[in-house]
C-alpha positions in Angstrom: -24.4 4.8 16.0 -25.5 1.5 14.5 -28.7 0.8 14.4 -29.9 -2.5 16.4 -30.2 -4.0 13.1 -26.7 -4.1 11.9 -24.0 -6.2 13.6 -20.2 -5.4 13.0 -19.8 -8.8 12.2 -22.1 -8.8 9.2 -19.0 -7.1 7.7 -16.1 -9.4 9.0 -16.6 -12.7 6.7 -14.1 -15.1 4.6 -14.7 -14.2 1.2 -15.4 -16.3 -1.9 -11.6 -17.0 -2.3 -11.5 -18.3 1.3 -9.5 -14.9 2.2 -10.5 -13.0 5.5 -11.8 -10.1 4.8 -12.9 -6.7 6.6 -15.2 -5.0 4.4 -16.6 -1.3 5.4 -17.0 0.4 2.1 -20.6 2.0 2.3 -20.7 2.0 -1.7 -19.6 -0.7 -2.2 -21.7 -2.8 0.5 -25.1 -0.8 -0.7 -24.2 -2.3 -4.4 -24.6 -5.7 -2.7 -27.8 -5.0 -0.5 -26.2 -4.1 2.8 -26.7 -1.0 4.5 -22.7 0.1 6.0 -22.5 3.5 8.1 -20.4 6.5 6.6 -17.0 5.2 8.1 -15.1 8.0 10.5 -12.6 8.4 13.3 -14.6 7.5 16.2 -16.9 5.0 14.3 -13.7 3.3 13.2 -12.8 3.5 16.8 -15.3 2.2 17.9 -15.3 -1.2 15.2 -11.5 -1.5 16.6 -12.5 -1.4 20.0 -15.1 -4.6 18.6 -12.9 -6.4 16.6 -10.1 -6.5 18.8 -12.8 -7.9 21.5 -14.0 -10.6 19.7 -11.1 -11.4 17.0 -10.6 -14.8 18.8 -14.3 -16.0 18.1 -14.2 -14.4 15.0 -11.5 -16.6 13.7 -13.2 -19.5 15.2 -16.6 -19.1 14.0 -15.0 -18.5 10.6 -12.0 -20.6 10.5 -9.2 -18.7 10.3 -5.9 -19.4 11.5 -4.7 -16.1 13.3 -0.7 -16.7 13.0 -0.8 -17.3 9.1 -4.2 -15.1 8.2 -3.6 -12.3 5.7 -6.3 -10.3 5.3 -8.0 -8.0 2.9 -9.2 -5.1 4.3 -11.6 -2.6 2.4 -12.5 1.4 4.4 -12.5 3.0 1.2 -14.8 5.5 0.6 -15.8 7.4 4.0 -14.8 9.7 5.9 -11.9 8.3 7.8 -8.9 10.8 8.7 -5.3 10.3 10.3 -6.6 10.0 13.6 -9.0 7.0 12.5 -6.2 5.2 10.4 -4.0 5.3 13.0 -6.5 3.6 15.4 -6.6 1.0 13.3 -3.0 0.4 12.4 -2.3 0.7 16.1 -4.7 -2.8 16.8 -3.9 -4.3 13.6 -0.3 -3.8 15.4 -1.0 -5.1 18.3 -3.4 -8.2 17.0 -0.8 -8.7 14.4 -3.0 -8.3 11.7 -1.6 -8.8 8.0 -3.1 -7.2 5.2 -3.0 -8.6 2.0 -4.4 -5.9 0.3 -5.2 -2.7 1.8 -7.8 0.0 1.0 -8.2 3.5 1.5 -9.3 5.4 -1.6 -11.3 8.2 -0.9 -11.2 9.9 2.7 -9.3 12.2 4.4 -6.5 11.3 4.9 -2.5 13.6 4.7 0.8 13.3 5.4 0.2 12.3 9.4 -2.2 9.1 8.2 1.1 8.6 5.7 2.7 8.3 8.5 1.2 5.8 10.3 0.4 3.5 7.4 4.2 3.2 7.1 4.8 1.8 10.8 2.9 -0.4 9.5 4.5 -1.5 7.1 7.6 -1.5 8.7 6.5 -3.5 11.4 4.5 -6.2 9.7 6.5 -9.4 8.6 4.5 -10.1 5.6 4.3 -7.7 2.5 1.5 -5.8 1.8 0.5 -6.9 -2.2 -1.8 -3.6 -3.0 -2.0 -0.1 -0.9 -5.1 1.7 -2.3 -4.7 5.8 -0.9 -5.9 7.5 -4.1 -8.2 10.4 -3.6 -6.8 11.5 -0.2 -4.4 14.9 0.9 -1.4 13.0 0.7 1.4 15.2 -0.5 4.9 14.1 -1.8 6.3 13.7 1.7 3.9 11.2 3.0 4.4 9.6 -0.6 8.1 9.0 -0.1 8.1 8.0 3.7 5.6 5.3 2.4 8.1 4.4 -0.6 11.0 4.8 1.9 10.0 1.8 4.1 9.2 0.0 1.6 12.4 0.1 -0.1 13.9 -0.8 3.4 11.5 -3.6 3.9 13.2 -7.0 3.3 9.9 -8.7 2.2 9.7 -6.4 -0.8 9.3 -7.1 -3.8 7.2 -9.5 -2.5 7.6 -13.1 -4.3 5.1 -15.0 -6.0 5.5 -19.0 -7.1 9.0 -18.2 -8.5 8.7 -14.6 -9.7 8.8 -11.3 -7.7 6.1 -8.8 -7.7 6.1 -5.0 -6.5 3.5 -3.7 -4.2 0.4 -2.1 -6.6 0.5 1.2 -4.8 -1.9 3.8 -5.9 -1.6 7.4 -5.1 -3.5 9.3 -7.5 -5.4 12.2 -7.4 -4.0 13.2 -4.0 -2.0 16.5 -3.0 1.2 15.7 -5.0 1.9 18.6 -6.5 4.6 17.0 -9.5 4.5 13.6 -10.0 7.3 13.5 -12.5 9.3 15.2 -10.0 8.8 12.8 -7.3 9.3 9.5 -9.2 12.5 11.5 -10.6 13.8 11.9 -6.8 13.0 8.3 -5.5 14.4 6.9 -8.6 17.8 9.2 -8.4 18.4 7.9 -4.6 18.4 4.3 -6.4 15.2 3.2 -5.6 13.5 1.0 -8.6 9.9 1.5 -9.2 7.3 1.0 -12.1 4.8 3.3 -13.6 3.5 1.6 -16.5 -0.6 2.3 -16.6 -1.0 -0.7 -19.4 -2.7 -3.2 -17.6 -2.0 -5.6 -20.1 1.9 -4.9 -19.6 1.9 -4.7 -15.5 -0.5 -5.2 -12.5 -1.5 -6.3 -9.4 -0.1 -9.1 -9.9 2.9 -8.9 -12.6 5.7 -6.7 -13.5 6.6 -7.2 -17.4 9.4 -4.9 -17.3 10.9 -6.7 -14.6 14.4 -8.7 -15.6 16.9 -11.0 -13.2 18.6 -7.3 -12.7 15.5 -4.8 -12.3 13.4 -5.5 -9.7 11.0 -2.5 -8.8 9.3 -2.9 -4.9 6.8 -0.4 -6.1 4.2 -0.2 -8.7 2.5 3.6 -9.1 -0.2 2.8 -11.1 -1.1 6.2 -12.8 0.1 8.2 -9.9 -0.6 11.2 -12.3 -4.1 10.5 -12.8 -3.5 9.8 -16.7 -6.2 8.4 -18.3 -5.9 4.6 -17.9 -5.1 2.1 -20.5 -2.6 4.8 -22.0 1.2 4.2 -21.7 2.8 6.8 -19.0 5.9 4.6 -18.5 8.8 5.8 -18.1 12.0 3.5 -18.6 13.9 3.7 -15.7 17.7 3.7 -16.0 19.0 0.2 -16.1 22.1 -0.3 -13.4 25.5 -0.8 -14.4 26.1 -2.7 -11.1 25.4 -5.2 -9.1 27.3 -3.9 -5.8 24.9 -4.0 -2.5 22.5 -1.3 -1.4 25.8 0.1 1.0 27.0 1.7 -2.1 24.2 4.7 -2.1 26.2 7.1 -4.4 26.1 4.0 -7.5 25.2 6.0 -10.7 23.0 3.7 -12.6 23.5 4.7 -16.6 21.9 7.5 -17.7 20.6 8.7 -14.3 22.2 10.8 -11.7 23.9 9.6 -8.3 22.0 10.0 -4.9 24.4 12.6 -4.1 23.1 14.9 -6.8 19.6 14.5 -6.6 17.6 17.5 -6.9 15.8 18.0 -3.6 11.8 18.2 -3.5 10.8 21.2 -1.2 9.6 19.9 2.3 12.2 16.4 1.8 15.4 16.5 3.4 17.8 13.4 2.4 19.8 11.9 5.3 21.9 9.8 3.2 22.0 6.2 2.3 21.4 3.4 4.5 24.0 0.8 5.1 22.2 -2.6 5.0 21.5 -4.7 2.4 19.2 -6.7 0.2 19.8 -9.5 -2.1 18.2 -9.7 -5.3 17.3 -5.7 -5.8 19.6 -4.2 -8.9 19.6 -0.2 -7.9 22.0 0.2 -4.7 21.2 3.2 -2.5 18.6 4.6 0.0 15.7 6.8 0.4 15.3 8.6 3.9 13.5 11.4 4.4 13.2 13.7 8.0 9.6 15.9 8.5 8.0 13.7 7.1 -13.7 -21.9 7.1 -16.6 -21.3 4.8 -17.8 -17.5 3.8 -21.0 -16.2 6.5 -24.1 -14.5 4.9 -21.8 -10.9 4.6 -21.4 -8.4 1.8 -19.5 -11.0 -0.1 -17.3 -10.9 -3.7 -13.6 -10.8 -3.7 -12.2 -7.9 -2.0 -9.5 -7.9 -3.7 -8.2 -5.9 -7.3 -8.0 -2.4 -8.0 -9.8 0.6 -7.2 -9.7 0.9 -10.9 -13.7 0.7 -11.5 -14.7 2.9 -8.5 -13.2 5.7 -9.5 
């Protein structure tokens, strides 16, 4: 329980770039002088349960504009499992909640929590720009029904100014058993991602191997766990068409159709999907079945990459 000190709302503030922000990272709030409980399911419950309450005066005490808010949200390092994460993703559904960036690194969460961060997704209008889940159980089937909506999302890539971006996704040091294997798969079933680890190449914010005819959605920064600043990228095979995603069996040049992709044990292709996208070069699918002004508050940008906290 909290003690009669601490107030959930010491860690619900409008950060120093004027983005709200939901910050409940006991390391990272104890850096900054605030004491934060040891996130888990029914503690997270139970700050849902708050938050949903009092979200109205939260946004007016703090001046945020509910229908165009996009927040950053920070639970990384507790103890939070599926059943927690998908507490929260069912309020943030309901309260229409938009993350900006997301994070999760470190807790306990598998293939179920996967799975409930990708309704998410699917539901929410606006793209998610970073989806921090290293350091969890997370195999390869939670991996691609994350990567799956995505590619199915129409929001993603997600544009910024005049350029698009992919979402920074990190999914290191999880339960994945081969990583090459699984960006093999998503990438056979057409669907464009990056995994350059050169910061100074790609990042949260930029793509440089992104042309007007490759445009990943998704960004696995070091997925392998590679030691960063070293280059673990990958060219992906450039597409010899520009025909709409409806065309699922494409064979981009030097890669292999969707219809002979090699499976990954516990994924089970169901084909490619029939809508389309404008503006994303690699036709195809991937579906898979089983599978106002900042308050005294723990303050700094929640935003970047897990990079220096693990």
């Amino acid at each position: 329980m909290l003690s009669r000190k601490m107030e959930w709302d010491e860690f619900v503030f409008v950060d120093r770039d004027g983005v709200p922000a939901i910050k409940l990272d006991p390391l990272e709030n104890q850096r900054q002088n605030y004491d934060s409980p040891v996130m888990t399911d029914a503690l997270l419950g139970q700050f849902c349960h708050w938050f949903e309450t009092n979200l109205d005066s939260i946004c007016a005490h703090n001046g945020i504009r509910r229908e165009t808010a996009m927040w950053n949200v920070t639970l990384s390092n507790n103890q939070i499992g599926d059943a927690g994460v998908e507490k929260f993703m069912e309020m943030a559904l309901r309260q229409n909640i938009c993350c900006h960036i997301l994070k999760l690194f470190k807790n306990r969460l598998t293939d179920a929590g996967a799975h409930s961060l990708s309704k998410l997704i699917q539901k929410t209008t606006h793209p998610i720009a970073e989806l921090h889940l290293s350091h969890n159980k997370i195999t390869q089937v939670g991996a691609v029904k994350i990567i799956s909506v995505i590619h199915k999302h129409p929001s993603y890539p997600r544009r910024r100014g005049v350029h698009t971006v992919p979402i920074w996704l990190r999914l290191e040091y999880n339960q994945i058993q081969d990583v090459q294997r699984l960006v093999d798969f998503v990438r056979d079933k057409g669907v464009p991602i990056c995994t350059e680890s050169r910061r100074t190449i790609c990042g949260p914010h930029k793509c440089g191997h992104q042309t007007s005819t490759y445009m990943p959605i998704a960004h696995l920064y070091v997925a392998d766990g590679a030691e960063r600043g070293s280059s673990s990228y990958n060219h992906p095979p450039q597409a010899t068409t520009t025909a709409s995603r409806a065309g699922g069996g494409t064979t981009a040049a030097g890669g292999t159709s969707a219809a002979s992709a090699k499976p990954i044990p516990g994924l089970a292709p169901k084909g490619a999907s029939t809508e389309t996208t404008p503006n994303r070069s690699v036709p195809g699918s991937l579906n898979v079945s089983g599978v106002g002004g900042a308050k005294s508050s723990p303050a700094g940008a929640a935003g970047g990459s897990d990079q220096s906290q693990q």
